[in-house]
C-alpha positions as YAML, in Angstrom:
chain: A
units: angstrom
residues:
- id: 1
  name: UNK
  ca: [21.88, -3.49, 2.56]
- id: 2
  name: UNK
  ca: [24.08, -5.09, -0.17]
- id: 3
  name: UNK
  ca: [23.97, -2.75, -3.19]
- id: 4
  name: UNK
  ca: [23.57, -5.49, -5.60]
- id: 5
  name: UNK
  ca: [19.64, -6.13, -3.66]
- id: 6
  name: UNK
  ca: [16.58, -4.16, -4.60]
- id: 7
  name: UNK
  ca: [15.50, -1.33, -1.35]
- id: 8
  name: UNK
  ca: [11.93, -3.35, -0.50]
- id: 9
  name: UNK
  ca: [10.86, -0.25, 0.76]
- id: 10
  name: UNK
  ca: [10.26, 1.13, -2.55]
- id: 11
  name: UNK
  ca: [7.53, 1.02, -4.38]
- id: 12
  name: UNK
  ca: [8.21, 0.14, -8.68]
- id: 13
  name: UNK
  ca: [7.76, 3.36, -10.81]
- id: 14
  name: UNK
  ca: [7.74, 6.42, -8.36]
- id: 15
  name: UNK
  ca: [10.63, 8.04, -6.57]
- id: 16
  name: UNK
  ca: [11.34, 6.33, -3.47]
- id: 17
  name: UNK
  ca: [9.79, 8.04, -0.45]
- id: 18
  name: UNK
  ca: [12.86, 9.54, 1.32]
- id: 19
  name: UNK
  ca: [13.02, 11.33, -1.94]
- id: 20
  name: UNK
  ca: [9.66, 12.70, -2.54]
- id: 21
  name: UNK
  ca: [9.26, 16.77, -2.72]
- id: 22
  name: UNK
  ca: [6.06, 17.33, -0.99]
- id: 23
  name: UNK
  ca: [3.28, 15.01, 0.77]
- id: 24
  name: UNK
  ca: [0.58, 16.19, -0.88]
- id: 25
  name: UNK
  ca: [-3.16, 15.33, 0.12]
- id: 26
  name: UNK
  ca: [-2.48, 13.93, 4.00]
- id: 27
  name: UNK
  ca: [-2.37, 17.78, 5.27]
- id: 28
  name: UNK
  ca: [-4.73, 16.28, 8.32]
- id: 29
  name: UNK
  ca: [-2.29, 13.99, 9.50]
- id: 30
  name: UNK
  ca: [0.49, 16.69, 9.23]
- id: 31
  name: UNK
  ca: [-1.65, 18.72, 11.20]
- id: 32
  name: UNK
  ca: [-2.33, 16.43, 14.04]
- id: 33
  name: UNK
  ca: [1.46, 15.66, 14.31]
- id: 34
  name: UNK
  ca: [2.61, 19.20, 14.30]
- id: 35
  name: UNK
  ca: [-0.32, 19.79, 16.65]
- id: 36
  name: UNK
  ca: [1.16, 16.99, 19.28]
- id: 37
  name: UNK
  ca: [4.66, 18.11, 18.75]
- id: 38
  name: UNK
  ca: [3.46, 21.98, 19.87]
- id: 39
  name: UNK
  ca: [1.30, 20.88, 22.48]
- id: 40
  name: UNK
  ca: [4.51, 19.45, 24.14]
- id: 41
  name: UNK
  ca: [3.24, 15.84, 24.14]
- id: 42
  name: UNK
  ca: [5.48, 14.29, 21.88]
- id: 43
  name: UNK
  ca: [5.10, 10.45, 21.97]
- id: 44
  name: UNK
  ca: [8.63, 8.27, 21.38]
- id: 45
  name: UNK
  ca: [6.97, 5.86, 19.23]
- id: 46
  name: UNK
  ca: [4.34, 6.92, 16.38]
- id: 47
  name: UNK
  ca: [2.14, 4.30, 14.36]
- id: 48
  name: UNK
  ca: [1.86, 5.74, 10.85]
- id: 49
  name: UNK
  ca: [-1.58, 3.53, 9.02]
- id: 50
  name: UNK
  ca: [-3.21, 3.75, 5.53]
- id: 51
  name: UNK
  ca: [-3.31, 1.99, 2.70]
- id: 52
  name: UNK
  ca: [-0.38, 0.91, 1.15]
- id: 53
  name: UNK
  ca: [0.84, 4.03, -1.58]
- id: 54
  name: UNK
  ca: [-1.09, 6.63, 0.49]
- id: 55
  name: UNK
  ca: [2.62, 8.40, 1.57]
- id: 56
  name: UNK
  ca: [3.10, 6.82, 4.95]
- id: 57
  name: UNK
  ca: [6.24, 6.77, 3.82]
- id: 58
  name: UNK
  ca: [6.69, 10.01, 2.95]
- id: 59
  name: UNK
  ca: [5.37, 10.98, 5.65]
- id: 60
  name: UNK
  ca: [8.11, 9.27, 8.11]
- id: 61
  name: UNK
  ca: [11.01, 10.67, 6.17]
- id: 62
  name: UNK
  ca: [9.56, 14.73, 6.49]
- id: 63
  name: UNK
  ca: [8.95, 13.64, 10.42]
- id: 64
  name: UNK
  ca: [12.53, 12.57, 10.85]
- id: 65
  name: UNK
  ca: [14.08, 15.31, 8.62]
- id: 66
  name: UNK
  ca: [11.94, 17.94, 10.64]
- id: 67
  name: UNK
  ca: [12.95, 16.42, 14.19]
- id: 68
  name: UNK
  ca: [16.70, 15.45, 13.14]
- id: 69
  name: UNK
  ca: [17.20, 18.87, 12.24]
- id: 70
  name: UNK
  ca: [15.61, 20.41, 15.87]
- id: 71
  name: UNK
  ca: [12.85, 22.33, 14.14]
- id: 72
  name: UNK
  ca: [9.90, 23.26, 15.95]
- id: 73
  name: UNK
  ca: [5.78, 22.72, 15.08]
- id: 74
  name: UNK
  ca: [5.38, 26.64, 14.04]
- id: 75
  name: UNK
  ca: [8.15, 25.57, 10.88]
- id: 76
  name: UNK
  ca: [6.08, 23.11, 9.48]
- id: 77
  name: UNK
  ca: [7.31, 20.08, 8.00]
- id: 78
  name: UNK
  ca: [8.38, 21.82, 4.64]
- id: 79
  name: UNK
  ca: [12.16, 22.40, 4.51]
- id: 80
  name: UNK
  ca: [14.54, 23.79, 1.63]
- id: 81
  name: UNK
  ca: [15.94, 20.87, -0.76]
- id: 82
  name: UNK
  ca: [19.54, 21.74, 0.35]
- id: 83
  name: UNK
  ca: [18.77, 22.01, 3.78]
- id: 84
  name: UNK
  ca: [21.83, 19.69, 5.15]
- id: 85
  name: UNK
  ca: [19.37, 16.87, 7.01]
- id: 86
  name: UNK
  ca: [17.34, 16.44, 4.30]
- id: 87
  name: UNK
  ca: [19.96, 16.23, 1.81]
- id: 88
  name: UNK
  ca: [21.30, 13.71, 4.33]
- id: 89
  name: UNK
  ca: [18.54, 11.85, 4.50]
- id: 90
  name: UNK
  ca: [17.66, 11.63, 0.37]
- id: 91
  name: UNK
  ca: [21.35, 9.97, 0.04]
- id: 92
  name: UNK
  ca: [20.84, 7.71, 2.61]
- id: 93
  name: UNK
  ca: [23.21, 8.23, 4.83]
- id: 94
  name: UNK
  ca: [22.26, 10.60, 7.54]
- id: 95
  name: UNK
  ca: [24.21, 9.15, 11.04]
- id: 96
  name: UNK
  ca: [21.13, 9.55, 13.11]
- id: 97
  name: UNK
  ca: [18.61, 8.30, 10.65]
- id: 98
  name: UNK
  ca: [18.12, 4.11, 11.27]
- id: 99
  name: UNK
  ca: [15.91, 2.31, 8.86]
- id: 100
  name: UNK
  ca: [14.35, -1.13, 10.08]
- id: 101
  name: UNK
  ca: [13.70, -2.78, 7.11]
- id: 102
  name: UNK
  ca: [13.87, -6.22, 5.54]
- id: 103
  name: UNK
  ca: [17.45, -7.50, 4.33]
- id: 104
  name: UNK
  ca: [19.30, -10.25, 3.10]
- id: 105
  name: UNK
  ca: [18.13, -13.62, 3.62]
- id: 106
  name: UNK
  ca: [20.85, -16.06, 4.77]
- id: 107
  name: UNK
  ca: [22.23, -16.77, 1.16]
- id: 108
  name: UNK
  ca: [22.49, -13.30, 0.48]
- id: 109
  name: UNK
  ca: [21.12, -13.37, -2.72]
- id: 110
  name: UNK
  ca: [17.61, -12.13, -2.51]
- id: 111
  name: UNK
  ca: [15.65, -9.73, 0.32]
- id: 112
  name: UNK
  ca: [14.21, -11.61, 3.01]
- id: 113
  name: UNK
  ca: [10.53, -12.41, 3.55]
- id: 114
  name: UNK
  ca: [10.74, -11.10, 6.65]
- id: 115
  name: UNK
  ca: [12.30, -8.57, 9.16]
- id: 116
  name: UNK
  ca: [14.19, -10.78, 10.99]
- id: 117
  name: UNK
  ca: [15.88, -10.22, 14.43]
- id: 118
  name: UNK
  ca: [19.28, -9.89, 12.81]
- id: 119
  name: UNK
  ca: [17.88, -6.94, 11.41]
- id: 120
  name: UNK
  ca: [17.26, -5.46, 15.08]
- id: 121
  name: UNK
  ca: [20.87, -6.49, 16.17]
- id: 122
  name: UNK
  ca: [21.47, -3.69, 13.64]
- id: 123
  name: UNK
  ca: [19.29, -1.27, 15.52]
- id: 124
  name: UNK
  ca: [20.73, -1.93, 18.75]
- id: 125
  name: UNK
  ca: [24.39, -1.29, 17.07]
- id: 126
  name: UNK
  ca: [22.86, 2.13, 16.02]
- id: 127
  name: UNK
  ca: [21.52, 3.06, 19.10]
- id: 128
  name: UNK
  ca: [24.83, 2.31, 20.61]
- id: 129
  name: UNK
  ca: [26.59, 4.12, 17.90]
- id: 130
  name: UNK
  ca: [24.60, 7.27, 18.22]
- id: 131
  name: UNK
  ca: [24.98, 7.47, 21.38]
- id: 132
  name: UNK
  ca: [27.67, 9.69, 21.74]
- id: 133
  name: UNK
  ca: [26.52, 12.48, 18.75]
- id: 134
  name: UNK
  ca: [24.11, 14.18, 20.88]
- id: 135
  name: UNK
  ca: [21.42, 14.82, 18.77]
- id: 136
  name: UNK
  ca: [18.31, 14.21, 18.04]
- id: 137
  name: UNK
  ca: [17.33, 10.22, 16.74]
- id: 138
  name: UNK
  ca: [14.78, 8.73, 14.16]
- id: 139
  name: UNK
  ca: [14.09, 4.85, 13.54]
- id: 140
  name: UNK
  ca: [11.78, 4.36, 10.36]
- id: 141
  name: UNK
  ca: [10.19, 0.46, 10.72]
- id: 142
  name: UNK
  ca: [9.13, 0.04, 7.19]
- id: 143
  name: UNK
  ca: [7.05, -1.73, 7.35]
- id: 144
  name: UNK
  ca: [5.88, -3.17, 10.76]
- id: 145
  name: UNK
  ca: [3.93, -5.79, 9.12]
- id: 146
  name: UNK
  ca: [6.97, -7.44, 7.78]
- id: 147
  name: UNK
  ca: [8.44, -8.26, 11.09]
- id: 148
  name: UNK
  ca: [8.57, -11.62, 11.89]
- id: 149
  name: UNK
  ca: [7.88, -12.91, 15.68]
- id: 150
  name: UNK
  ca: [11.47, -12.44, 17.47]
- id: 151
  name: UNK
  ca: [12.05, -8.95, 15.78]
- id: 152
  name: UNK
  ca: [8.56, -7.35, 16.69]
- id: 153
  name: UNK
  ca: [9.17, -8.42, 20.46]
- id: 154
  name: UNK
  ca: [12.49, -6.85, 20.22]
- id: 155
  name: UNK
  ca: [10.77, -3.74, 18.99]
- id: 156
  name: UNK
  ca: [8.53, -3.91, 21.45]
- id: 157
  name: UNK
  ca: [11.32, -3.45, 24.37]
- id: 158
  name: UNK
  ca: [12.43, -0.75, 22.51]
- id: 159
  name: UNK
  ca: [9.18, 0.66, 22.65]
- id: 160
  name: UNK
  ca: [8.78, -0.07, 26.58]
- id: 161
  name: UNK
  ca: [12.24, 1.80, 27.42]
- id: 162
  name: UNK
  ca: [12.61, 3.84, 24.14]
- id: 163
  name: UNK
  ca: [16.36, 5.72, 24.10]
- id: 164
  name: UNK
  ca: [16.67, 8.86, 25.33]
- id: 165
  name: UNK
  ca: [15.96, 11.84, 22.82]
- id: 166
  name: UNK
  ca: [15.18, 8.71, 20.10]
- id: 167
  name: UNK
  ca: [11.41, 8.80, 18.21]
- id: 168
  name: UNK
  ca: [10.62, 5.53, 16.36]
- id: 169
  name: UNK
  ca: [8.15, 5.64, 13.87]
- id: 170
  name: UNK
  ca: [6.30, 2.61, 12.73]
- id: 171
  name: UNK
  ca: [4.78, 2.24, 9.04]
- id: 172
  name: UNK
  ca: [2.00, -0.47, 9.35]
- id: 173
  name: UNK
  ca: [-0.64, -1.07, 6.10]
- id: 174
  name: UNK
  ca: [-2.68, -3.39, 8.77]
- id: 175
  name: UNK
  ca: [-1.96, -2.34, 12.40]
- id: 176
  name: UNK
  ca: [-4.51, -5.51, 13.54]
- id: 177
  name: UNK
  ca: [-1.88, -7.71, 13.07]
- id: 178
  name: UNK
  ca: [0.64, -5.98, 14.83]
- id: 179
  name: UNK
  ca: [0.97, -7.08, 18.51]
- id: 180
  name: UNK
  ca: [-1.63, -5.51, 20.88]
- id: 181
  name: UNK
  ca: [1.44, -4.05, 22.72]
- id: 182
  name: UNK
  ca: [3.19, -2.08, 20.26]
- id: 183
  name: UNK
  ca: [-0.21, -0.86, 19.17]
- id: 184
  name: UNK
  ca: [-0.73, 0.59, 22.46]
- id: 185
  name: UNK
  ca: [2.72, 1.53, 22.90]
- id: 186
  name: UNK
  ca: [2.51, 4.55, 19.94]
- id: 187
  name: UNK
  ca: [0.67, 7.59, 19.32]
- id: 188
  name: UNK
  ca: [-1.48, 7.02, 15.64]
- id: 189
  name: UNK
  ca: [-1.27, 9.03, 12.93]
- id: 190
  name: UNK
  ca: [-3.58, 7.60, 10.07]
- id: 191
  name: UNK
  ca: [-3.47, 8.64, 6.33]
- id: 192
  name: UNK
  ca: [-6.38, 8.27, 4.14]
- id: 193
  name: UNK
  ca: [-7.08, 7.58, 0.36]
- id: 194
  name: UNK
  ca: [-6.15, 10.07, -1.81]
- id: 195
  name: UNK
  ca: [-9.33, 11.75, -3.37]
- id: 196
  name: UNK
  ca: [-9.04, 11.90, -7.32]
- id: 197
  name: UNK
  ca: [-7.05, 15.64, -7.26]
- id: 198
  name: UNK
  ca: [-4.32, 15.31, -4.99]
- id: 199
  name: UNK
  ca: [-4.01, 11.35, -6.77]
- id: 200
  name: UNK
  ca: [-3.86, 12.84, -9.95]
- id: 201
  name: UNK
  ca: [-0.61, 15.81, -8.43]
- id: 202
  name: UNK
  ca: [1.15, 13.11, -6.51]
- id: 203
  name: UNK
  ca: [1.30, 11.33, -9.70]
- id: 204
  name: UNK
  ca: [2.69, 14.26, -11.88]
- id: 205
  name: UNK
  ca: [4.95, 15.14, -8.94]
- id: 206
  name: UNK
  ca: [6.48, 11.26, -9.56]
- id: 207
  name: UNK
  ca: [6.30, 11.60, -13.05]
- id: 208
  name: UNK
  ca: [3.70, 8.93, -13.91]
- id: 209
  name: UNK
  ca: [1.80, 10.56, -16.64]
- id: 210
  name: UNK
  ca: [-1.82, 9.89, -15.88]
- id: 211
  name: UNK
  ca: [-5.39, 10.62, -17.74]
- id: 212
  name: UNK
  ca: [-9.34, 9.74, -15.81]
- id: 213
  name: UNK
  ca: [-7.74, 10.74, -12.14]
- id: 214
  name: UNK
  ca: [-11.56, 9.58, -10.66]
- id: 215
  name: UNK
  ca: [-11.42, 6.41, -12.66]
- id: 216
  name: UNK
  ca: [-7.68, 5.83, -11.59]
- id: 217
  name: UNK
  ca: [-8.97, 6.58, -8.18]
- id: 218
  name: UNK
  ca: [-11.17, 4.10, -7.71]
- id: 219
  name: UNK
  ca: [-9.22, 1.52, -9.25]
- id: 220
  name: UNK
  ca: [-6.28, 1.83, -7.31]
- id: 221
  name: UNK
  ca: [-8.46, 2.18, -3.86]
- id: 222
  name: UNK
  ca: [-6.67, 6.24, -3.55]
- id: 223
  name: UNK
  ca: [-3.56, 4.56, -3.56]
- id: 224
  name: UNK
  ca: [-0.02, 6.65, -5.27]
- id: 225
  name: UNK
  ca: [1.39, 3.75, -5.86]
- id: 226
  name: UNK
  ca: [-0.90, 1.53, -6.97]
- id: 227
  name: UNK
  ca: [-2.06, 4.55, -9.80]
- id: 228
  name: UNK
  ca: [1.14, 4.73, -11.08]
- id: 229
  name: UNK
  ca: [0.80, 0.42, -11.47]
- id: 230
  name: UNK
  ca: [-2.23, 0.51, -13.01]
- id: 231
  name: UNK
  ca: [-1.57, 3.93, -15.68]
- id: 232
  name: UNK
  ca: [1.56, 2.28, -16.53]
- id: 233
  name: UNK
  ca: [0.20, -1.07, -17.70]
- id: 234
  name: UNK
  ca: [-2.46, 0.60, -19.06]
- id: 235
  name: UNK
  ca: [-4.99, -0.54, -15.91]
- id: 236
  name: UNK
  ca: [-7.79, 1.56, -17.39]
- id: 237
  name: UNK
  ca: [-8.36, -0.57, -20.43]
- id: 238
  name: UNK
  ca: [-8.00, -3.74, -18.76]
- id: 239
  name: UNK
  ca: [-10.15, -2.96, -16.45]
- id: 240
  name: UNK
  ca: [-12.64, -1.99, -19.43]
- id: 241
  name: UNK
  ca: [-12.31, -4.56, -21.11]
- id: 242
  name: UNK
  ca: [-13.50, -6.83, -17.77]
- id: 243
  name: UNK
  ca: [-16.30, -4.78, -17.16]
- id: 244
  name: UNK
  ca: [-17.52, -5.35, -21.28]
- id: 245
  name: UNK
  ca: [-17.53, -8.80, -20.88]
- id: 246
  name: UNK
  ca: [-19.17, -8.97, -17.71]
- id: 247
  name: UNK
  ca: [-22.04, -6.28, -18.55]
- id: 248
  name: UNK
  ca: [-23.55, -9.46, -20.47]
- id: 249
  name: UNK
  ca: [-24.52, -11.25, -17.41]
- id: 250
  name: UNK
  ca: [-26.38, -13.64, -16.74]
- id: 251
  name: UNK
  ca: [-24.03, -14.64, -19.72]
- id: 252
  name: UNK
  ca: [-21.02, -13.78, -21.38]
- id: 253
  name: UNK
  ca: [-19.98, -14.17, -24.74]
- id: 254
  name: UNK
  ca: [-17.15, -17.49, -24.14]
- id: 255
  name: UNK
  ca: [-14.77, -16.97, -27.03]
- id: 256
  name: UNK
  ca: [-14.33, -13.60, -25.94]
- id: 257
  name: UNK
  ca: [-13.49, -14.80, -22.26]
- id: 258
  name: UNK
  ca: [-11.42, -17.30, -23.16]
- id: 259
  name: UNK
  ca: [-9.38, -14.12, -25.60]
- id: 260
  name: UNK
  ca: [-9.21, -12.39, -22.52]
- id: 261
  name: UNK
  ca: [-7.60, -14.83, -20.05]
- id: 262
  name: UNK
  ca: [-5.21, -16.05, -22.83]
- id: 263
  name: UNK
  ca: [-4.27, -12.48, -23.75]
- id: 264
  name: UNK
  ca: [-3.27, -12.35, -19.38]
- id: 265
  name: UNK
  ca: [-1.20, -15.29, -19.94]
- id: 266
  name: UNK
  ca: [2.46, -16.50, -21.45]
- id: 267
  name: UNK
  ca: [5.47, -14.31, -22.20]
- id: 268
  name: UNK
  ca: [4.79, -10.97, -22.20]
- id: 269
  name: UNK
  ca: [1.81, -10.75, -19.72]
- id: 270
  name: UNK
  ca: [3.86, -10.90, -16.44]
- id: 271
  name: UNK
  ca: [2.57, -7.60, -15.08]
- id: 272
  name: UNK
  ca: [-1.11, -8.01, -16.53]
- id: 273
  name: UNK
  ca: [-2.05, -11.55, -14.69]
- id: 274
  name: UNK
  ca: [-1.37, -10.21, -11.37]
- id: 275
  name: UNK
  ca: [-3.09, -6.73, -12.46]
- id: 276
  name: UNK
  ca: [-6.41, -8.80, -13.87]
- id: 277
  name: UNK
  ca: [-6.41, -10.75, -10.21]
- id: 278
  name: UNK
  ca: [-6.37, -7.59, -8.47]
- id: 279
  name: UNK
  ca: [-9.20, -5.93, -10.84]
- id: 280
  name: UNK
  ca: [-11.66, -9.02, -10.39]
- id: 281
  name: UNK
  ca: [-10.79, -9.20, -7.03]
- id: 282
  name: UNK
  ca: [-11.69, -4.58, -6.76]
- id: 283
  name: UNK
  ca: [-14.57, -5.81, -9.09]
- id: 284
  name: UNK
  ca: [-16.51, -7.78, -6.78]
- id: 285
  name: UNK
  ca: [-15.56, -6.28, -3.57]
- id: 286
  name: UNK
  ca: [-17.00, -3.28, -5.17]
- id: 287
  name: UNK
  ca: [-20.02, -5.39, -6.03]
- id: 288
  name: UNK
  ca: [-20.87, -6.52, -2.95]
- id: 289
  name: UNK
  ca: [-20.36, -2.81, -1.08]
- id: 290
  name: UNK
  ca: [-23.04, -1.72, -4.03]
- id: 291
  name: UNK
  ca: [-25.47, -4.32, -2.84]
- id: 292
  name: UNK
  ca: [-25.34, -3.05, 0.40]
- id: 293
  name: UNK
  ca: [-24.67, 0.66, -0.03]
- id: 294
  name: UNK
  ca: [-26.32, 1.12, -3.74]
- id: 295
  name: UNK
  ca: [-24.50, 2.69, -6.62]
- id: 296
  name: UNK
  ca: [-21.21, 3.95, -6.18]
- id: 297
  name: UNK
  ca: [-20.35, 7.62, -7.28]
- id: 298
  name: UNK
  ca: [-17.61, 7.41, -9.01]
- id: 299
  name: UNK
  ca: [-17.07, 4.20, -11.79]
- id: 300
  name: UNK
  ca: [-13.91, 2.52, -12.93]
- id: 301
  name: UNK
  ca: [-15.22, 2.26, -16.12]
- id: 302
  name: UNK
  ca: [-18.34, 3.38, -18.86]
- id: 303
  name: UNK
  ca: [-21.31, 0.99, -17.56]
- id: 304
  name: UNK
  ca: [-19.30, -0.38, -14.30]
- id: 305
  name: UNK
  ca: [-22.10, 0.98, -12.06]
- id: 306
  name: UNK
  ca: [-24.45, -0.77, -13.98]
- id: 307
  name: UNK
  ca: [-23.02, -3.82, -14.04]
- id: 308
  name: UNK
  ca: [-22.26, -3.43, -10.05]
- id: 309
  name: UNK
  ca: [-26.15, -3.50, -9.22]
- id: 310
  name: UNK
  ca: [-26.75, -6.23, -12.04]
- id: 311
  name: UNK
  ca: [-24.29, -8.49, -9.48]
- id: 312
  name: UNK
  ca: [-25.44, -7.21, -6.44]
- id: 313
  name: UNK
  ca: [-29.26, -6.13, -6.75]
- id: 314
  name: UNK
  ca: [-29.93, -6.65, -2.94]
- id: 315
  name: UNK
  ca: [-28.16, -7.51, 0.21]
- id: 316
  name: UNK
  ca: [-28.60, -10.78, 0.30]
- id: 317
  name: UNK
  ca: [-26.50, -11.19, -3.56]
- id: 318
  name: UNK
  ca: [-24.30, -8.56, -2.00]
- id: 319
  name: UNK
  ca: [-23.66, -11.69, 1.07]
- id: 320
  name: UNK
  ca: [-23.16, -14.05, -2.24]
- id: 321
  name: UNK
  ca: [-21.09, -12.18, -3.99]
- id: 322
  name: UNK
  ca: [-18.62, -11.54, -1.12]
- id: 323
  name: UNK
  ca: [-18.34, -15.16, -0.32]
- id: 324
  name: UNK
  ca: [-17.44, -15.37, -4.12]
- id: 325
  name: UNK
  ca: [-14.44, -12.90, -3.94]
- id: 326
  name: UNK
  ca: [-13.82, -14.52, -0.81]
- id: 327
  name: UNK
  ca: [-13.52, -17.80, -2.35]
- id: 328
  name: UNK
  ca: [-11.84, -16.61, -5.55]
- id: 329
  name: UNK
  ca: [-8.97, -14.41, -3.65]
- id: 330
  name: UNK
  ca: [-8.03, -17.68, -1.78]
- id: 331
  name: UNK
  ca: [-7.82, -19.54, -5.33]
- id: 332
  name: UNK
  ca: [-6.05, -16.65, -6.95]
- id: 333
  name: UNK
  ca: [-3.28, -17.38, -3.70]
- id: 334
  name: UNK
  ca: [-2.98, -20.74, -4.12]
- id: 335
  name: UNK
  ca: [-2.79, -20.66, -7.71]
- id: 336
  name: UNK
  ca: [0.31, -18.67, -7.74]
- id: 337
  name: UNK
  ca: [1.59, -20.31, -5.26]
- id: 338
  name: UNK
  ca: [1.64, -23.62, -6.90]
- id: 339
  name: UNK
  ca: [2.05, -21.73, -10.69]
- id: 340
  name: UNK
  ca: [-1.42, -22.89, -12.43]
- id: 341
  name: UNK
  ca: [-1.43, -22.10, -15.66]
- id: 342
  name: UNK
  ca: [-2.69, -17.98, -15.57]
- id: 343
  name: UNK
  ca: [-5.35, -18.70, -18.34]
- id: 344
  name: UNK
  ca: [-6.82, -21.40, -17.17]
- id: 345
  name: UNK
  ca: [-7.22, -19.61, -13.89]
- id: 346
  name: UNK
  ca: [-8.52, -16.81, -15.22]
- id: 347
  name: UNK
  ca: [-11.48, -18.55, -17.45]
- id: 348
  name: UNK
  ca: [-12.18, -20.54, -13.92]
- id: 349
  name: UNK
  ca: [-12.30, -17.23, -12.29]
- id: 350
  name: UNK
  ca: [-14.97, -15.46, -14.97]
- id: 351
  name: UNK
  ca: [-16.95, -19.31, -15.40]
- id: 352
  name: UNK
  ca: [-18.01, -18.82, -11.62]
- id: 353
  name: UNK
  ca: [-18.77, -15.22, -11.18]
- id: 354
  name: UNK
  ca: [-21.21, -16.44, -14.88]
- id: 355
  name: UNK
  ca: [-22.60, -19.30, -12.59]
- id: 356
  name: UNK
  ca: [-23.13, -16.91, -9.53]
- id: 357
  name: UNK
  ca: [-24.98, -13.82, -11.43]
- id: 358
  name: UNK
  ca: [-26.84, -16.76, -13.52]
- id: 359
  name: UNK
  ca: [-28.17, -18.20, -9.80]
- id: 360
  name: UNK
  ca: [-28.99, -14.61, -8.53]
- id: 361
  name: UNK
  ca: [-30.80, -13.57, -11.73]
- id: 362
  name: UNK
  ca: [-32.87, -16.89, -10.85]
- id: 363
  name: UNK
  ca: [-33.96, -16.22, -7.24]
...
């Protein structure tokens, strides 16, 4: 990886995951590995699933540390900062350590889409490389979604005929669209959302300073990473601020709305357009779970719960409004795709969740 390119596998505003102290809130999935690796049925390729920010990551790094080092299951994964792998690993540069990842594009001026199959020549050089060392080897794929085509089926021979003493571990945020065969070629470990406690330490272990750890919870789906987004552009407020407006349905008050989508827009408001998406897009997903499921226990924000059932009294506006967030994430795509203006987009956005609460308060 050219030094003058971002690391994709890091995630903006926490320590990257190779460097993180302690996992903290997965201790199930630790379990179940350490659990495997005792039991003497160590798989040589490991599917590690969650939401994205959950410390899959994490996660991958402790594995290979633990097994690149020859520890056994009764040591745990915990090992001393200045153990020798580890501090290998946290620089990078550990010779038995391979991260599949996506690089340059063919310019060389920007991180590819995609992992491409150049990036698997790469593997197949360190395989070959490695050979000859005699120890132990890891292969981190982060992340397995990003593979394109040719790369995942040369994973996937890997996989078949894995290396001899080699364990490949593969980070996926949404195994179904991996192929069937890698799937059923690796043991899974899943992770799960953080609950609002161990969200609220992982934060203050990356330094994210952090107030509401239930309301950042729930906004940021138990995701690390997507906490630390949402405290540092001040999330909470936005997020209050959406849930004012809206607690006027059937209507809301216009000059206000059109304040709010302007105030997401022009110089300035690069990081809050793409945060308001996400919120109206948690917003009525969260809406239409409530119409099934009834009032949530935990709120976003003062009066969210409320407004929640006002969207979705019943199942059948619970069916409505998830064809609405259906239809409103596509737009939301397609408009940054093709750069519509953000406030325009916005106002759209809040004008038809106004006409959809105005047709459910009517049936």
């Amino acid at each position: 990886m050219s030094e003058d390119l971002p690391d994709p596998t890091g995630l903006p505003g926490l320590p990257h995951p190779r460097e993180t102290s302690r996992l903290i809130g997965q201790d199930a999935a630790v379990t179940e590995f350490l659990a495997t690796q005792a039991g003497g049925r160590m798989h040589s390729g490991w599917l590690i699933t969650g939401p994205m920010g959950v410390g899959k990551a994490t996660l991958a790094y402790r594995i290979a540390a633990h097994l690149l080092a020859g520890r056994d299951a009764s040591e745990g994964l915990e090992m001393a900062a200045d153990h020798p792998d580890l501090r290998r690993i946290r620089a990078g540069s550990h010779p038995r350590l391979f991260v599949l990842r996506r690089g340059p594009n063919d310019k060389g001026d920007r991180i590819s889409a995609q992992i491409r199959v150049e990036e698997m020549r790469k593997l197949k050089s360190f395989f070959h490389l490695s050979s000859t060392d005699g120890g132990h080897r890891a292969v981190i794929v982060d992340a397995a979604d990003e593979m394109n085509v040719s790369a995942a089926n040369a994973l996937l021979k890997e996989l078949e005929e894995p290396p001899a003493n080699t364990t490949l571990m593969l980070i996926s945020h949404q195994p179904s669209a991996l192929l069937p065969t890698i799937r059923s070629r690796c043991r899974v470990l899943r992770l799960r959302p953080l609950e609002p406690a161990p969200l609220a330490e992982a934060l203050a272990q990356a330094g994210v300073a952090s107030e509401a750890p239930e309301a950042l919870s729930v906004l940021a789906a138990g995701s690390v990473g997507g906490a630390a987004r949402i405290a540092q552009a001040d999330g909470r407020a936005l997020y209050a601020d959406l849930v004012a407006l809206l607690s006027g349905l059937p209507h809301i008050d216009r000059p206000r709305a059109i304040a709010m989508a302007d105030a997401c827009a022009g110089k300035g408001a690069e990081t809050r357009f793409p945060l308001m998406l996400d919120l109206i897009d948690l917003l009525l997903t969260r809406a239409a779970r409530a119409g099934l499921m009834g009032e949530p226990d935990l709120q976003g924000a003062a009066g969210e719960a409320r407004l929640l059932m006002t969207l979705a009294p019943d199942a059948r506006a619970a069916r409505r409004v998830a064809e609405l967030q259906q239809e409103l994430s596509a737009r939301a795509r397609h408009g940054r795709a093709v750069n519509l203006d953000p406030s325009a987009l916005l106002l759209d956005m809040l004008l038809r969740i106004e006409a959809m609460a105005t047709d459910v308060a009517a049936a």
